[in-house]
C-alpha positions in Angstrom: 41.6 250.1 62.7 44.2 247.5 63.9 41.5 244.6 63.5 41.6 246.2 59.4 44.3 245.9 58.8 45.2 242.7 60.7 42.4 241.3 57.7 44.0 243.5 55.2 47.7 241.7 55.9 45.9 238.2 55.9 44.2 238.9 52.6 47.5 239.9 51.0 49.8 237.3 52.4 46.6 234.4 50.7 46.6 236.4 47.4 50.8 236.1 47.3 50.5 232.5 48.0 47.8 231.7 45.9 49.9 233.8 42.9 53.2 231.5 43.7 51.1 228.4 43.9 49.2 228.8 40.7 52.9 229.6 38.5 54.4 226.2 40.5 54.5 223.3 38.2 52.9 220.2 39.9 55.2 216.8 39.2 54.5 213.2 39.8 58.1 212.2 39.5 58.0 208.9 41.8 62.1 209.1 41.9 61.2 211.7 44.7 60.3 209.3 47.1 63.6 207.2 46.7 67.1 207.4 47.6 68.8 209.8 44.8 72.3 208.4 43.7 75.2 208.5 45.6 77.6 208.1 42.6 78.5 209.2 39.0 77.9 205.9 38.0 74.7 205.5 39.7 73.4 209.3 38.5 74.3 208.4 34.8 72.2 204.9 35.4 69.0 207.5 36.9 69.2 209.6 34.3 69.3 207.1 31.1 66.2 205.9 33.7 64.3 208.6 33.6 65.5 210.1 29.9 66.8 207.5 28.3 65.6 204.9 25.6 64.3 202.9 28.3 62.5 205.7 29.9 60.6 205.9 27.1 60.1 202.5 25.9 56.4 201.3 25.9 56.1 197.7 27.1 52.6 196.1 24.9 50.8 192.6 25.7 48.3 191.6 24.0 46.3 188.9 25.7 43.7 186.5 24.3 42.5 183.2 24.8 43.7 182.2 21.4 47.7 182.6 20.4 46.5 183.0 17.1 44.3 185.9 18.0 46.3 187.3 19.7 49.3 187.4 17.4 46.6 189.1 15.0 45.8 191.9 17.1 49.3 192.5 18.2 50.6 192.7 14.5 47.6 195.0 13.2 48.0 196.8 16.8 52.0 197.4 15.7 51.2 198.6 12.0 49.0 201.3 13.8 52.0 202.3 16.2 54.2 202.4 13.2 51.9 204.6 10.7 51.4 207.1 14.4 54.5 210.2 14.5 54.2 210.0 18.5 56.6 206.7 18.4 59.6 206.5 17.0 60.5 202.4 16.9 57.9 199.7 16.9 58.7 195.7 16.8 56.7 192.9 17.5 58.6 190.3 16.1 57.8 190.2 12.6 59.9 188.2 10.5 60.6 190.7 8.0 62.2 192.8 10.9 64.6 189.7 11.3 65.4 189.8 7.8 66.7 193.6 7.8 68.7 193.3 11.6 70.1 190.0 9.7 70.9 192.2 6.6 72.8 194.9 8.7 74.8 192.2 10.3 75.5 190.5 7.2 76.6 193.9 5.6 79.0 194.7 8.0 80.2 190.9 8.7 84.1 191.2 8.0 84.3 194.3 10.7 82.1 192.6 13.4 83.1 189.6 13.3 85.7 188.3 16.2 86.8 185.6 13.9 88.5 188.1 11.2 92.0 187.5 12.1 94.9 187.6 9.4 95.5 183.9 10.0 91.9 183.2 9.2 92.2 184.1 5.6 95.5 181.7 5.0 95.2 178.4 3.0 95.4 176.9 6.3 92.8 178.7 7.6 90.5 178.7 5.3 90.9 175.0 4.9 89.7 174.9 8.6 87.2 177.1 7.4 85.9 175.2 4.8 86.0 171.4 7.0 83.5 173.6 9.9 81.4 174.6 6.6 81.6 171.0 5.4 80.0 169.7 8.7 77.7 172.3 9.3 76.0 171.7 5.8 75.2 167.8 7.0 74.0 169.2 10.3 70.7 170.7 11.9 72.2 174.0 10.9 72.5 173.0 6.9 68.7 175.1 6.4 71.0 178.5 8.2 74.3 177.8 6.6 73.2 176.8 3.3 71.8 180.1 2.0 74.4 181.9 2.8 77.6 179.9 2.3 78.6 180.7 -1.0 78.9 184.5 -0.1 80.2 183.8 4.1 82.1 180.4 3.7 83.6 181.5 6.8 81.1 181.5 8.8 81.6 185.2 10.0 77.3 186.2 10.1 77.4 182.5 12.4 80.6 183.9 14.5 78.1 187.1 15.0 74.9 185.6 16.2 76.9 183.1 18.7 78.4 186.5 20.1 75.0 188.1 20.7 73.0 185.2 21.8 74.0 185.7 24.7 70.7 188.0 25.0 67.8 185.4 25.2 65.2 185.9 22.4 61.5 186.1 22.8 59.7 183.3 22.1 58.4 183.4 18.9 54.9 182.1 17.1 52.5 183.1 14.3 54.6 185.7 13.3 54.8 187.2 16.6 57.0 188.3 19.8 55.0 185.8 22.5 55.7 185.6 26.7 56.5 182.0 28.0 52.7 180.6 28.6 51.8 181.9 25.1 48.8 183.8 25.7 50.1 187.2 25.0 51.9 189.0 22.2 54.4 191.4 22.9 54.7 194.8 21.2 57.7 197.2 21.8 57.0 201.2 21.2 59.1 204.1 21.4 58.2 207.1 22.0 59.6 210.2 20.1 59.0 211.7 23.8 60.8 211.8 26.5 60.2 209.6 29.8 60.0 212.6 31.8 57.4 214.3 29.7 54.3 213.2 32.0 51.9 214.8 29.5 53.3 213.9 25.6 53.7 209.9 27.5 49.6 210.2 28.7 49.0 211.1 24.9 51.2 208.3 23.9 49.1 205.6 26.0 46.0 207.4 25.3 47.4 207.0 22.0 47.9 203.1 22.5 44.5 202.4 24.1 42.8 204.1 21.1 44.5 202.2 18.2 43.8 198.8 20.4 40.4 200.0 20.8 40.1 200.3 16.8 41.3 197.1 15.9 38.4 194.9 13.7 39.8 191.9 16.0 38.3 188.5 17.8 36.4 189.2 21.1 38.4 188.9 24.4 41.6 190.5 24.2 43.3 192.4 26.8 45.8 195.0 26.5 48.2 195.4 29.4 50.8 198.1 29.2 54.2 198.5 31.4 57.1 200.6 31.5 58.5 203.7 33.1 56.0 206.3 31.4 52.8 204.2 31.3 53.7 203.9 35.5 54.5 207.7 35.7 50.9 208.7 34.3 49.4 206.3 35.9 50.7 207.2 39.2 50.0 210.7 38.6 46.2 209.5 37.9 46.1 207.3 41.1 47.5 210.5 43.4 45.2 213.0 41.6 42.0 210.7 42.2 43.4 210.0 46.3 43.7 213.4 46.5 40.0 214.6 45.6 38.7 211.5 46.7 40.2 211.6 50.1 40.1 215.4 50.7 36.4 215.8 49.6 35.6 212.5 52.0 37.8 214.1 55.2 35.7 217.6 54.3 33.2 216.0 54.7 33.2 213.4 57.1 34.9 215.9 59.7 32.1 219.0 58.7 29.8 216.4 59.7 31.1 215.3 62.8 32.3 219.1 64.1 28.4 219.9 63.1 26.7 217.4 65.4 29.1 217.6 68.0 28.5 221.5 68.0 25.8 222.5 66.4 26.9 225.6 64.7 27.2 225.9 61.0 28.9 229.3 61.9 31.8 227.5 63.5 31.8 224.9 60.5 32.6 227.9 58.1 35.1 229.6 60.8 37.1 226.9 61.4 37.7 226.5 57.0 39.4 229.3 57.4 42.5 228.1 59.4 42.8 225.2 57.5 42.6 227.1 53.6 45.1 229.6 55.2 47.6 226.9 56.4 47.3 224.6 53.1 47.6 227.7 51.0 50.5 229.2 52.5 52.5 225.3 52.7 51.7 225.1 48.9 53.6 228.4 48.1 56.6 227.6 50.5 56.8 224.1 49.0 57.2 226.0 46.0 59.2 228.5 47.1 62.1 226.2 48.7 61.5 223.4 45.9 60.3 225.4 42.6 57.5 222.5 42.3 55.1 220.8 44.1 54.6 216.8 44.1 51.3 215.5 43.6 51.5 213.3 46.8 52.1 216.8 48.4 48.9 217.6 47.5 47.6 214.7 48.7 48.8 215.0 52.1 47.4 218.0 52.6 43.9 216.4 53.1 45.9 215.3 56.6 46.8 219.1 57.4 42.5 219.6 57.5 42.8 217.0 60.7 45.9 218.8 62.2 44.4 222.7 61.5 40.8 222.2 62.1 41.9 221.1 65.8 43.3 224.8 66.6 40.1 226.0 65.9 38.4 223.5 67.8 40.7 224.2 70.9 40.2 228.3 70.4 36.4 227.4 69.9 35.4 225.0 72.8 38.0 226.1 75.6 37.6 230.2 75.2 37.2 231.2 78.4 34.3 233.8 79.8 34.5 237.4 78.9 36.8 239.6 80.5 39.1 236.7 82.3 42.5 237.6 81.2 44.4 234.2 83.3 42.0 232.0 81.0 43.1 233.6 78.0 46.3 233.5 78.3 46.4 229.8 79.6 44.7 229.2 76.1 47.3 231.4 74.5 50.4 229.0 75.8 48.8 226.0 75.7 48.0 226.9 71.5 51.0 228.0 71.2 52.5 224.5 72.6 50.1 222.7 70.7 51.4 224.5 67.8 55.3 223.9 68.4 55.3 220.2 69.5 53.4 219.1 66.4 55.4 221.4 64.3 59.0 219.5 65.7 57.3 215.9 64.4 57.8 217.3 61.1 61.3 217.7 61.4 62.3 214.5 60.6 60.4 214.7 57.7 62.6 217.7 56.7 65.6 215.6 57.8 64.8 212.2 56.0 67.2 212.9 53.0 64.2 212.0 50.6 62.9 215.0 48.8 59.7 213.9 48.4 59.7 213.5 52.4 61.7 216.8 52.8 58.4 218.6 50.7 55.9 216.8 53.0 57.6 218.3 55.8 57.9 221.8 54.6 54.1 222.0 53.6 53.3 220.4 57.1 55.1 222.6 59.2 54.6 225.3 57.0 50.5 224.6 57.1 50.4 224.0 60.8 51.9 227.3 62.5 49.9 229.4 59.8 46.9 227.5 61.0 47.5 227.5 64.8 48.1 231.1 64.2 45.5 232.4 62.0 43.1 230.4 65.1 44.7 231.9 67.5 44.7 235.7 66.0 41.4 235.8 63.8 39.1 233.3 65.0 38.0 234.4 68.4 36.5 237.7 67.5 34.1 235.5 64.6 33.1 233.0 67.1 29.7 232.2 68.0 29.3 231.4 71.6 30.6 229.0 73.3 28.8 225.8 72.6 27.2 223.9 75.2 29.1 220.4 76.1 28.0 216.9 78.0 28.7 216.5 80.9 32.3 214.9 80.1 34.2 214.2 83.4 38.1 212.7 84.1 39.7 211.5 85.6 36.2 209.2 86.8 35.0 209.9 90.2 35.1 205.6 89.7 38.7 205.0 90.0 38.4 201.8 88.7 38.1 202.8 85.2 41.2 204.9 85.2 42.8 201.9 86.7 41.3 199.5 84.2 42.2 202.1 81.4 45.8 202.4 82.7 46.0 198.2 82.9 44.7 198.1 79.5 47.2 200.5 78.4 50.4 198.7 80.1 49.2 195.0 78.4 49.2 196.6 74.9 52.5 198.4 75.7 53.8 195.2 77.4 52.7 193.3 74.3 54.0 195.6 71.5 57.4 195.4 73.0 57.7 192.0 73.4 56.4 191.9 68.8 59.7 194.3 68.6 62.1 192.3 70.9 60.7 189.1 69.0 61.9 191.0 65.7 65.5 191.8 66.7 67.5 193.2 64.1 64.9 192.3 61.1 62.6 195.0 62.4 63.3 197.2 59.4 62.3 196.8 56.1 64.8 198.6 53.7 64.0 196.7 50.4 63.0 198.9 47.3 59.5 197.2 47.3 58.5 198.1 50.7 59.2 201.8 49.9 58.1 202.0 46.1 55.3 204.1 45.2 53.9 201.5 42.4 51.9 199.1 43.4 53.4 195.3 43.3 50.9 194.0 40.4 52.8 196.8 38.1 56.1 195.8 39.0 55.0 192.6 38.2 53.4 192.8 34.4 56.8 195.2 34.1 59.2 192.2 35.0 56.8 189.6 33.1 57.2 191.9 29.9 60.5 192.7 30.1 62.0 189.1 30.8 60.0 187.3 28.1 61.0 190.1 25.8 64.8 189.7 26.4 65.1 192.9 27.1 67.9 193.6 30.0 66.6 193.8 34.2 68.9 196.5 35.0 69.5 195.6 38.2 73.2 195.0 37.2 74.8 197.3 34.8 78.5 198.3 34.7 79.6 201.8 33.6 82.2 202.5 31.5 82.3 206.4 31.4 84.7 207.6 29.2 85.9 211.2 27.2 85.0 209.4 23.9 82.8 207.0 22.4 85.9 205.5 20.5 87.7 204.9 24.4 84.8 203.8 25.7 84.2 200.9 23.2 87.6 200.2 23.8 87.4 199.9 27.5 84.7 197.2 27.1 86.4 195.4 24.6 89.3 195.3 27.4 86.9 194.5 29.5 85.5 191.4 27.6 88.2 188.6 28.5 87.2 189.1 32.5 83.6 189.4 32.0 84.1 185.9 29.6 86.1 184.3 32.3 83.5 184.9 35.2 80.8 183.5 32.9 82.9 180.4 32.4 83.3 180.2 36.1 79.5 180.7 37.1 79.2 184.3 38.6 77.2 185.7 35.8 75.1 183.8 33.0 75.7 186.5 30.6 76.5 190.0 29.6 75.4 192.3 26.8 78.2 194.6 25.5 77.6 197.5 22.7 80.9 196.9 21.6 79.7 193.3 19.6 77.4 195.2 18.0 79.7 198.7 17.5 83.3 197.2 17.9 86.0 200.0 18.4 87.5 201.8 15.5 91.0 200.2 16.4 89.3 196.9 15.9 87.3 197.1 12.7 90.3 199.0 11.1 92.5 195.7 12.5 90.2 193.3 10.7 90.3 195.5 7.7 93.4 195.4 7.7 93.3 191.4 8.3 91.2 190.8 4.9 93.9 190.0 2.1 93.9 191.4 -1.4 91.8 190.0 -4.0 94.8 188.1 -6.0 96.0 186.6 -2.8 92.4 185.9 -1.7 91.9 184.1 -4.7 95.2 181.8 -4.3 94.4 180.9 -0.8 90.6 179.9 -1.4 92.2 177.7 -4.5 95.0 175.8 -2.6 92.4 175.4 0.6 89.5 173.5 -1.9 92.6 171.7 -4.1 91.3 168.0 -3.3 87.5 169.2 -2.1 84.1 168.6 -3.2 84.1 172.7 -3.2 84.5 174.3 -6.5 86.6 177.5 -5.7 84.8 179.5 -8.7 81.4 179.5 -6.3 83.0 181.1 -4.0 83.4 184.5 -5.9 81.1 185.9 -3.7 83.0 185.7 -0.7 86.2 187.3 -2.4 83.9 190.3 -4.0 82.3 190.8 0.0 86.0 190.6 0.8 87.4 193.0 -1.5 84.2 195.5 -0.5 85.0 195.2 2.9 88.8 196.2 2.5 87.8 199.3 1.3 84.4 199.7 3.0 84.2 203.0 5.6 83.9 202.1 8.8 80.5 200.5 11.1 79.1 203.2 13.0 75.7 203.8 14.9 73.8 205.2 12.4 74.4 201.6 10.3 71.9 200.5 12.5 69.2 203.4 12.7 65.8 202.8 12.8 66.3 199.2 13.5 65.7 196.9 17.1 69.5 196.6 17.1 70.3 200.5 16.8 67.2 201.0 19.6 69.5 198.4 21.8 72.8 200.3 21.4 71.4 203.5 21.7 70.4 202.5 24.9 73.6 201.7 26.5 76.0 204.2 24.5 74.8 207.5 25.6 75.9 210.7 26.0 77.3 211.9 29.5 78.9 214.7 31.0 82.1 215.2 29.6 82.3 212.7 27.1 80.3 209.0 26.5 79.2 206.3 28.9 78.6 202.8 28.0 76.2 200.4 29.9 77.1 196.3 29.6 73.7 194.8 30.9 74.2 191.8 32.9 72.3 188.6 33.9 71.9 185.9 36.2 74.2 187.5 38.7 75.3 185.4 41.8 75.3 188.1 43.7 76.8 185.9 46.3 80.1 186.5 44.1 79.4 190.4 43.4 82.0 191.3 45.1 84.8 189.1 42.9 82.7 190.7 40.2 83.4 194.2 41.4 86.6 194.0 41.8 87.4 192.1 38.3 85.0 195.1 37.1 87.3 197.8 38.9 90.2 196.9 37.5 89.6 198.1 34.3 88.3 201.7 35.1 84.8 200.2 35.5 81.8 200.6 38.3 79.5 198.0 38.7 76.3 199.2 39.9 73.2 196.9 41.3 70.3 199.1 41.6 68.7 197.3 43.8 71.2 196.6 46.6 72.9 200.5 45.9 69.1 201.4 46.8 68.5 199.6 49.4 71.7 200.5 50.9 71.0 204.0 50.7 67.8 203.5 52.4 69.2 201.9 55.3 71.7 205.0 55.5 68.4 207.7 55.3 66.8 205.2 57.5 69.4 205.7 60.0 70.0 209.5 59.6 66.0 209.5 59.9 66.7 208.0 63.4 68.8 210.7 64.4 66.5 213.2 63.5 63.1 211.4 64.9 65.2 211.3 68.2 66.1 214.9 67.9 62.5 215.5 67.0 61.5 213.5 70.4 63.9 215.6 72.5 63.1 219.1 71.2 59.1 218.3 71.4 60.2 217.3 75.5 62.0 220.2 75.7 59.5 222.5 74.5 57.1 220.7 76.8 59.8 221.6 79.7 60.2 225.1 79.3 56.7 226.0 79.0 54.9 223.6 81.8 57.9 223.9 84.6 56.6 220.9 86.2 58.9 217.8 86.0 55.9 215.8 87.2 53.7 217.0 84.5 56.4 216.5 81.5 56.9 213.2 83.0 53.3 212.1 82.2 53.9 213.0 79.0 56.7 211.5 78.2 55.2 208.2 79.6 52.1 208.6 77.8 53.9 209.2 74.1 56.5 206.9 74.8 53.1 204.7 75.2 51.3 205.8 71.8 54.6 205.2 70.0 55.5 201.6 71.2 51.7 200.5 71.0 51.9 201.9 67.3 55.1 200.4 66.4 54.5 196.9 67.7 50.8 196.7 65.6 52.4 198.3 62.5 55.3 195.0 62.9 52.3 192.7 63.7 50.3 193.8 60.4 52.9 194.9 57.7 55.5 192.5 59.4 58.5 194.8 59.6 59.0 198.7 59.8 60.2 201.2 57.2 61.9 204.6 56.7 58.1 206.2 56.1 57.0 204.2 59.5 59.8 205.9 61.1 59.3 208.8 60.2 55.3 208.9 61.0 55.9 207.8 64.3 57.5 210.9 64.7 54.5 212.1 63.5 52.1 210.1 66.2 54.4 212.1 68.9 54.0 215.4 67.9 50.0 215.0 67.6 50.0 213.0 70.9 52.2 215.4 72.3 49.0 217.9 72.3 47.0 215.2 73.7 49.0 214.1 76.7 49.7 217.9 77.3 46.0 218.5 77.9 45.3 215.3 80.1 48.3 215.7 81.9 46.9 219.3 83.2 43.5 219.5 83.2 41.9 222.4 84.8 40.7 221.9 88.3 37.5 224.1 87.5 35.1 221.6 86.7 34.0 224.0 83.5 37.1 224.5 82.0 38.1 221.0 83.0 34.5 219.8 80.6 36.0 222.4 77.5 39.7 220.9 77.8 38.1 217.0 77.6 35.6 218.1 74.7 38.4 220.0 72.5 40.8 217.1 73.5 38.2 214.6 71.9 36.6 216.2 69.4 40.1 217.0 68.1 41.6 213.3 68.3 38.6 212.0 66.5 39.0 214.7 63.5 42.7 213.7 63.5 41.9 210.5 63.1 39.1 210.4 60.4 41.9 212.4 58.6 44.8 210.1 58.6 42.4 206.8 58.5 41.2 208.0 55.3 45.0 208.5 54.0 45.4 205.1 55.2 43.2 203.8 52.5 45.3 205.6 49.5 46.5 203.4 47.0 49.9 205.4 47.2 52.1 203.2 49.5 54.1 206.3 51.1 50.7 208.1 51.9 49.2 204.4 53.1 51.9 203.5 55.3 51.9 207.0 57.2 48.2 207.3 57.5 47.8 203.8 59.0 50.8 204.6 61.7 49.5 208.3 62.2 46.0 206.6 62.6 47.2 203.7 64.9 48.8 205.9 67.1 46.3 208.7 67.2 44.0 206.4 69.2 47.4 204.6 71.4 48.2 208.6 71.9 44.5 209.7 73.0 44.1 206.5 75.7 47.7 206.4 76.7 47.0 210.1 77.9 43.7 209.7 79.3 45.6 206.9 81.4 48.3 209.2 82.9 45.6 212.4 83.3 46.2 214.7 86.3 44.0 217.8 87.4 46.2 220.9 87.9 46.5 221.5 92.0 
């Protein structure tokens, strides 16, 4: 009856989980596994990231052998994005989409102008005005000027373009947006959706791929897309393909391998059990505590059927004879510590600060005390007897090969501390790219895109947040003379202000108010040309653009919808809580005057954030909290190890022996990757809790020569499934799940012979 109901309570605990885990959303958000801001400034800056117009900004090349093929496909690629409702803005640098930005600019000359000054429209200064226009006309600009000079004598649409040249434009030929080496076009598309939208950006690239596909064009042309939503889908492809790729290949490799070590297909289906309970019930309280689950979650878990199927394996292979209660509840503690010490490697996990990390330990510890306990509670009744095991003896009768084992061990200790010491303080690795969940070819295209398209690095952005959009454009305008005077002196090459584009109400109504009447207009153009080659009566042009002007409303964003230049200020005059925020991109920052530039910055009310050092600075502070909590990991998993054992000389050995597996791990993971970082850290952690179960075994074997044979079996057979398990998460193409399944591999093996080297038998 209790055995009924013990299965009845098992079945409904699954059903619950399974029920919370099939309502939890599953996200591929790769912010998870970075440092989250740490200030307004640096939130705002995430969320434009991950909502904003660049979130959701398609980046298009279009390679070919041949520019002009190329140029071809990208323009009849464009026309198809154009004509498709899933994007909202397409350019590929068409000249007829010069001519309309060139239009807007020219409409709303006498209000964006910084030239407009009341002193500009005197006879004296248009005189001035008039000798520029005289020597521009006999210059290289004459074919610019000349068009246009009867209507802006004045030069203001010239004035304008100076202003925003500072943003480089892409190079341009056959009609088309091109990078430097001039093999492939560039298309910009964007999406009606937003960034964060995983599924409406897969239709959008599916979307992409299927107009290129269409296109009657020459043989040999490549598409390459980049930018935040083409990376988020295809991340969440890569970590859906690792995830059944990897799990199916652990099933599998491990079913094989538990069947010829045991011979029982029986056991094979038992010890599934264990291993769907624990995954199952870390699913629902990753959803629980974090109301989703990320997809690298998922793939971890193929790690978890390494960890649980070793409870089994222990239940299985050391159950002692009928009837002998001491045996039984040797087996009992010694689960039970198994259970504990690889639970506290977690910890840090939890600790880390990351919440990607944070879920990975949840669903770990979570997954491995159901599993220990559903092994330890509802296995042995199931079991089929005890399988029969070779005749595995230690340690040897030989002492030499304990000896040889333990010198072995010492020289690859010896020598991983001396590739730390060597490393000093550059043993950690806390740049972005070490840690980033894309792969370094996608960064890559992204940056090559990006910078040949003139579109801002955002690595350096100041944030001017403000209660209105009308303070805000003020504040940069106030802003303007610093930001001028560092370019002048060399910190920055260049900024990139909305307010050149979208000056502040106070200013355009001031040059308004700057622009003389028509009568006086008309005197001061006629005693500036008296004694010119200019005949004031062509000019009538400029005094009816004038006049409009005077009484013209105001230039606002929408003067620019639908264009590249209304796409450009929408993306750095957003929305924020409690008011506006504007963004002023900058470039070519000497960073080794950033902090001249912050302080110039502060002064006016401003933040200056650099994404990439704020990171990485933040890493190094998780990294260090991390520290903390992989050395409060260590102490708890040596405390546990003292309370249950009682035998100082016995926790010794086990200290030694993971103190062993963790330096040997550490020193090959600096000799191969070159330096550590924050998901090393934390997976050593990881190497000590599953080492700890090792080293608790050797360092007590049974003096029964038996039981002794069942200990060394489990001990091995579980190592090796531990292994397989985190060698294959070694070879995901996920960085955070590659760099813990090569240290949790590593260290596996360092934990498995650095306990067989310090292996006792109980007196």
């Amino acid at each position: 009856m209790k055995l009924c109901a013990r299965w009845l309570a098992w079945a409904a605990a699954m059903a619950a989980c399974a029920w919370i885990v099939a309502r939890a959303p599953v996200v591929t958000d790769i912010a998870a596994f970075l440092p989250g801001p740490a200030t307004a400034e640096q939130r705002l800056l995430a969320e434009q990231l991950r909502d904003g117009v660049a979130s959701r900004l398609v980046l298009i090349g279009v390679r070919a052998a041949r520019s002009e093929d190329a140029a071809a496909a990208a323009r009849a690629l464009a026309a198809r994005l154009r004509a498709d409702p899933a994007f909202a803005f397409v350019a590929d640098g068409d000249p007829a989409g010069f001519e309309r930005e060139r239009q807007l600019l020219f409409e709303g000359r006498y209000l964006l102008s910084p030239q407009v000054t009341p002193q500009a429209f005197t006879a004296d200064g248009l005189r001035a005005a008039f000798a520029r226009l005289q020597a521009q006309l006999t210059s290289a600009l004459a074919p610019v000027v000349r068009p246009l000079a009867a209507a802006d004598p004045t030069g203001e649409l010239l004035a304008i373009a100076q202003r925003l040249a500072q943003v480089p434009a892409p190079r341009t030929q056959h009609g088309a947006w091109f990078t430097t080496d001039g093999r492939s076009a560039i298309v910009l598309a964007e999406t009606r959706a937003p960034g964060f939208d995983i599924e409406a950006q897969g239709a959008a690239k599916r979307a992409i791929e299927s107009h290129f596909a269409a296109l009657e064009a020459a043989p040999g042309l490549t598409l390459e897309l980049a930018g935040p939503g083409v990376f988020a889908v295809e991340s969440r492809a890569r970590i859906e393909r690792d995830a059944e790729r990897l799990s199916l290949l652990a099933a599998g490799l491990i079913g094989a391998l538990l069947l010829a070590a045991l011979r029982s297909p029986r056991f094979l289906l038992l010890a599934a059990l264990p291993v769907a309970s624990g995954a199952l019930a870390a699913l629902a309280a990753v959803a629980l505590a974090f109301g989703e689950i990320h997809g690298i979650t998922i793939g971890f878990g193929l790690t978890l059927i390494g960890e649980a199927v070793d409870y089994a394996i222990y239940v299985h292979v050391q159950r002692p004879r009928a009837g002998d209660a001491q045996g039984e509840a040797r087996l009992a503690r010694a689960l039970l510590l198994a259970v504990l010490t690889s639970a506290a490697g977690f910890l840090a996990m939890m600790l880390s600060g990351f919440r990607g990390l944070a879920q990975l330990g949840v669903f770990s510890l979570v997954g491995i005390v159901v599993a220990g306990g559903v092994a330890r509670f509802y296995l042995p009744p199931l079991l089929p007897s005890a399988p029969s095991l070779p005749p595995l003896d230690w340690p040897p009768r030989r002492t030499g090969w304990l000896r040889a084992l333990q010198a072995l061990v010492a020289v690859a200790v010896v020598a991983s501390g001396a590739a730390l010491l060597a490393r000093g303080g550059s043993i950690w690795n806390d740049e972005l790219a070490a840690i980033s969940p894309l792969p370094a070819a996608a960064g890559e295209l992204d940056a090559r895109l990006r910078g040949d398209a003139g579109l801002p690095e955002l690595r350096w952005v100041i944030a001017l947040p403000r209660g209105t959009q009308e303070q805000a454009l003020q504040a940069a305008e106030a802003l303007r003379p610093a930001l001028e005077g560092l370019r002048d002196a060399g910190a920055i090459a260049g900024f990139d202000s909305p307010a050149d584009l979208l000056p502040s109400e106070r200013t355009q109504r001031a040059r308004q108010a700057a622009l003389p009447p028509r009568a006086e207009l008309q005197a001061a153009l006629a005693a500036a040309l008296a004694g010119s080659n200019f005949e004031a009566a062509a000019f009538a042009p400029f005094v009816d653009a004038v006049e409009r002007a005077r009484q013209a409303p105001l230039v606002g964003a929408d003067h620019y919808a639908g264009s590249a230049l209304g796409q450009r200020l929408r993306a750095q005059l957003v929305p924020h809580a409690g008011g506006v925020a504007l963004l002023i991109t900058l470039r070519g920052v000497d960073a080794a005057r950033a902090d001249a530039l912050r302080a110039a910055v502060a002064a006016h009310g401003a933040a200056l954030i650099d994404l990439k050092g704020d990171v990485e600075r933040l890493i190094a502070e998780y990294r260090r909290t991390a520290v903390w909590a992989a050395v409060a990991g260590a102490v708890l998993i040596v405390l546990l190890l003292a309370a249950r054992l009682r035998k100082a000389a016995a926790v010794l050995r086990i200290v030694v022996a993971l103190a062993a597996a963790v330096t040997v791990a550490a020193g090959a993971l600096v000799v191969v990757a070159g330096a550590l970082t924050l998901f090393h850290l934390v997976a050593l952690l990881l190497v000590a809790g599953v080492g700890s179960n090792y080293a608790m075994f050797f360092a007590r074997l049974p003096a029964e020569a038996d039981a002794r044979r069942a200990t060394l079996g489990s001990v091995l057979l579980a190592a090796t499934t531990t292994f397989l398990a985190f060698a294959l998460l070694a070879t995901s193409a996920t960085p955070v799940l590659h760099m813990i399944g090569a240290t949790v591999a590593i260290g596996t093996v360092a934990a498995l012979a650095a306990s067989a080297a310090c292996a006792a038998v109980e007196s």
